[in-house]
C-alpha positions in Angstrom: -0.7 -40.6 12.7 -0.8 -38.7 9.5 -4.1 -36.8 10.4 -2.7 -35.9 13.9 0.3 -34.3 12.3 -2.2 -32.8 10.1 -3.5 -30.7 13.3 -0.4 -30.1 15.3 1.0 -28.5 11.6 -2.4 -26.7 11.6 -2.1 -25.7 15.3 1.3 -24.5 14.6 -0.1 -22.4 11.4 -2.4 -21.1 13.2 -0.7 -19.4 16.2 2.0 -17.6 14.1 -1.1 -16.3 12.5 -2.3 -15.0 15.6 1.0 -14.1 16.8 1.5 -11.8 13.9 -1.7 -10.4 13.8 -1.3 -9.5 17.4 1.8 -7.8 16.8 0.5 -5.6 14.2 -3.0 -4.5 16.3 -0.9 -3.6 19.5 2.4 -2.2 17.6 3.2 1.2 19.5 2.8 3.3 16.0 0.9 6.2 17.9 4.5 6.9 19.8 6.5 6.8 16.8 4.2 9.0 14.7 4.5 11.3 17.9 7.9 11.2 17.3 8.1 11.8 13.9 5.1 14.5 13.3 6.1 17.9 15.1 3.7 19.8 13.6 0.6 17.8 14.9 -2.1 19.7 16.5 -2.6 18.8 20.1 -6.2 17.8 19.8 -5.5 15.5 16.2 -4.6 12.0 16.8 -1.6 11.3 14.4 -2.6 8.8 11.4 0.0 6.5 9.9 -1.3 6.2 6.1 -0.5 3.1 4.3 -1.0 4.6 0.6 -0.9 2.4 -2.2 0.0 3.6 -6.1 -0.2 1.5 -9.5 -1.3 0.7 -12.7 -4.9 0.6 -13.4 -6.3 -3.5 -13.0 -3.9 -4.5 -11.0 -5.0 -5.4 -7.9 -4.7 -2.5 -5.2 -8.5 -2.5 -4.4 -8.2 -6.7 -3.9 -5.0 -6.0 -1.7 -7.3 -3.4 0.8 -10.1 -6.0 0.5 -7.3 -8.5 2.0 -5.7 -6.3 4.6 -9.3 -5.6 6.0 -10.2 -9.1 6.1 -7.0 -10.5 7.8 -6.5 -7.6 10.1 -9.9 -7.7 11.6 -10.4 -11.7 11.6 -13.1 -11.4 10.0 -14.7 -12.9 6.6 -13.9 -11.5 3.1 -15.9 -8.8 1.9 -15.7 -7.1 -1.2 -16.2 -3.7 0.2 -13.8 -1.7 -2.4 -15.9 -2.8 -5.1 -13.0 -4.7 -7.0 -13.4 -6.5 -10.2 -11.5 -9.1 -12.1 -11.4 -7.0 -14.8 -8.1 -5.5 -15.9 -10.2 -1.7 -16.2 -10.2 0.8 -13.8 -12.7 0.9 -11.8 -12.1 3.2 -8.5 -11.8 6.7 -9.7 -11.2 8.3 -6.0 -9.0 7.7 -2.9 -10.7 5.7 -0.1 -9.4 5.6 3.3 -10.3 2.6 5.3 -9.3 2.0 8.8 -7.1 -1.2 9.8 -6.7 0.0 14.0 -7.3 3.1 15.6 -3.9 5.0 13.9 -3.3 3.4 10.8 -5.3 3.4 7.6 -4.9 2.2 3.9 -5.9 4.4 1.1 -6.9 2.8 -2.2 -5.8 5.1 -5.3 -7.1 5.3 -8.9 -4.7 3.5 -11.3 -2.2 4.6 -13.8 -3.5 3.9 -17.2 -1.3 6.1 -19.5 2.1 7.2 -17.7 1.5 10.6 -18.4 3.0 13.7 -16.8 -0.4 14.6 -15.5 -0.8 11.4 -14.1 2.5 11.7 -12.1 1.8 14.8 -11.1 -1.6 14.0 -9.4 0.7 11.5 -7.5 2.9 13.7 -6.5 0.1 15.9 -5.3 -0.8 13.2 -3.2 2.4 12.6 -1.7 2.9 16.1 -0.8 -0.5 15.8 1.6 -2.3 18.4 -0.9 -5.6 15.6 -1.8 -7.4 15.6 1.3 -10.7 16.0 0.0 -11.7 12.2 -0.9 -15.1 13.1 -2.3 -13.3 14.6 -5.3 -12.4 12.2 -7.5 -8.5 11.6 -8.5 -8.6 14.1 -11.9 -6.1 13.6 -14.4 -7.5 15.5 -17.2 -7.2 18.6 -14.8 -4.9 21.7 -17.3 -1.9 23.3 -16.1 -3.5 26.3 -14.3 -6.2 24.4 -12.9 -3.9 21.8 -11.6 -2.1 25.2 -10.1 -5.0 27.1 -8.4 -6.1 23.7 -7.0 -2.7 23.1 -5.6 -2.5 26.6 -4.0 -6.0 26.7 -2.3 -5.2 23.5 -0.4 -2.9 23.5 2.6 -0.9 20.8 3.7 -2.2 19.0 7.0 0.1 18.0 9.5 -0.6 15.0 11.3 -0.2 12.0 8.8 2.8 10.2 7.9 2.2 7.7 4.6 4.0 4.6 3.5 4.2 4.8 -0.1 3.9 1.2 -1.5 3.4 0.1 -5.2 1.6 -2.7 -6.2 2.1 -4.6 -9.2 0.6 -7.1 -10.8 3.2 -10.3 -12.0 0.6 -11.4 -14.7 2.9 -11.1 -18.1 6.7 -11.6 -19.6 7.7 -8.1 -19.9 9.0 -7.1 -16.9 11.8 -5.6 -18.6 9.5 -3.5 -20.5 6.6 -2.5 -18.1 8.7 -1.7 -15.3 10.4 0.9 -16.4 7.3 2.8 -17.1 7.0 3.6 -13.6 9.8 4.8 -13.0 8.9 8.8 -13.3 6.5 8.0 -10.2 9.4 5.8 -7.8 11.7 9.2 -8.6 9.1 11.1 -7.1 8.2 9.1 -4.1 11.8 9.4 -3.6 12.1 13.3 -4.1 8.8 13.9 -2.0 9.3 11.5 1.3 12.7 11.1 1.2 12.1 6.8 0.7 12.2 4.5 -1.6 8.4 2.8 -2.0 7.5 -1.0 -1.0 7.0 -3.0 -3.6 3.8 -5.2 -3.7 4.1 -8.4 -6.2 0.4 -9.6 -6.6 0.1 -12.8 -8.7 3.0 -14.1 -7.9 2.7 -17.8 -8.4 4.0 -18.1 -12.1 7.8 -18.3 -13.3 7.6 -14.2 -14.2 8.1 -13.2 -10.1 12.1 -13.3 -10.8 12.2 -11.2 -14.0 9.8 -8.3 -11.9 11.7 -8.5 -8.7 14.8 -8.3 -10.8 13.5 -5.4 -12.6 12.7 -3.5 -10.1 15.8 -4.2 -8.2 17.6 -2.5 -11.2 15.0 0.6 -11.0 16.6 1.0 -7.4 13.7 -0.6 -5.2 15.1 -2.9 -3.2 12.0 -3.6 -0.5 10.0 -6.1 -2.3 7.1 -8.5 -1.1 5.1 -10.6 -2.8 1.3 -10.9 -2.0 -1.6 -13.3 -3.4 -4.7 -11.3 -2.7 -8.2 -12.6 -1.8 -10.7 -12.5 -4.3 -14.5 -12.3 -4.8 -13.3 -15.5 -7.0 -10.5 -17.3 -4.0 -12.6 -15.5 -0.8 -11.3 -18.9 1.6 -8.7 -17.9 3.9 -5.9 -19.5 4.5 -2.6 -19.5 7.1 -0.2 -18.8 4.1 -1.9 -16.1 2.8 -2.8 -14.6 6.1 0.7 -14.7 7.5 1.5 -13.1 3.7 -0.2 -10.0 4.3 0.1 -9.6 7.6 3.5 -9.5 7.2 3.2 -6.9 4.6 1.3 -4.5 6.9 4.0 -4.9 9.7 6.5 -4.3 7.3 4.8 -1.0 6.4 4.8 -0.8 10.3 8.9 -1.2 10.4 9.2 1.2 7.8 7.9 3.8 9.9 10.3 2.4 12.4 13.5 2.7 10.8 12.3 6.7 10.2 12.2 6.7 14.1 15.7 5.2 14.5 17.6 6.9 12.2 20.0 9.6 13.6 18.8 13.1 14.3 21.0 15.7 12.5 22.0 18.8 14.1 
């Protein structure tokens, strides 16, 4: 009896996995991007961007490793090259495609909190880091960080999600958190949204204290997330259903851009 309910719970697991998945491949994001891009040349197919931002180590590259994985139904590969190591380790952006529109771009990490690291952000933000061969400088001076900015032109035709991920592995949320604030104040100024907040390693007592503290930095959209690993590769239905909610939630974000009342 026990093992029969066993399946049917299975079964059940299963389906809403399916069911979400199917929801995010076949969500009608090329019409809302429509929608939202005006600028769009005719012949370029609009791209929603899901771009992620961070601290260095914590778990960005594992959380594009998952997305590809559960979105394409297939086994986990490692194909960001991400460690268990607390180092960075990607020094460029790299897009990888989820569906035909929407892509998720892994970032170098924060390591210091510096103004030149928030500016390279904000750089991104503003569309002017298209060239992904380069990789993400944050030694870069003043007037080379200028010239670099004017020679590259803004292209229309993407729409990102800015989402921050953030790694639940110590005490101090009251502490850490705040030193990201200089980079949620941009994301504001330059989109217009507050980001998505990502909780990786999320299992301990510490989840609270983070989602508190960065409720009181003025994030309010916060998910958590257990990634897979090189280390945990098995899939499960819980974590599956976990990030696949995350990605339609980056989905409805666009959404609720779409909805909101025109101005005239």
């Amino acid at each position: 009896m026990e093992a029969l309910q066993r399946q049917e719970e299975q079964r059940d697991q299963s389906k809403l996995v399916n069911d979400l998945r199917n929801k995010f491949v076949n969500f009608p994001i090329g019409r809302m991007l429509l929608t939202l891009i005006k600028e769009a040349p005719a012949e370029s197919r609009p791209q929603l961007t899901i771009q992620l931002f961070g601290k260095a180590g914590h778990g960005k590259s594992e959380l594009v490793n998952s997305c590809l994985c559960v979105a394409r139904d297939e086994p986990y590969k490692n194909k960001c090259g991400a460690t268990d190591c607390t180092g960075a380790v990607t020094r460029k952006r790299e897009m990888y495609t989820l569906t035909r529109n929407i892509r998720i771009c892994d970032n170098r990490g924060l390591k210091c909190m510096t103004s030149r690291e928030f500016y390279e952000m904000e750089q991104q933000l503003k569309g002017k880091r298209d060239d992904l061969s380069k990789d993400v400088n944050f030694e870069t001076s003043f007037f080379g960080r200028l010239f670099a900015v004017n020679t590259v032109k803004e292209k229309p035709g993407n729409v990102y999600v800015p989402v921050i991920v953030y790694k639940c592995d110590s005490h101090y949320a009251e502490d850490q958190v705040p030193e990201l604030v200089p980079l949620i104040k941009i994301i504001i100024n330059v989109s217009g949204k507050k980001p998505i907040i990502v909780l990786t390693c999320s299992e301990g007592n510490n989840t609270a204290l983070f989602k508190q503290a960065f409720n009181d930095s003025g994030c309010h959209d916060i998910l958590t997330v257990e990634n897979y690993t090189e280390r945990n590769p098995k899939r499960t239905h819980d974590q599956d259903a976990a990030i696949l909610t995350f990605l339609l939630h980056c989905l409805e974000f666009v959404q609720n851009e779409v909805a909101k009342p025109k101005r005239m």
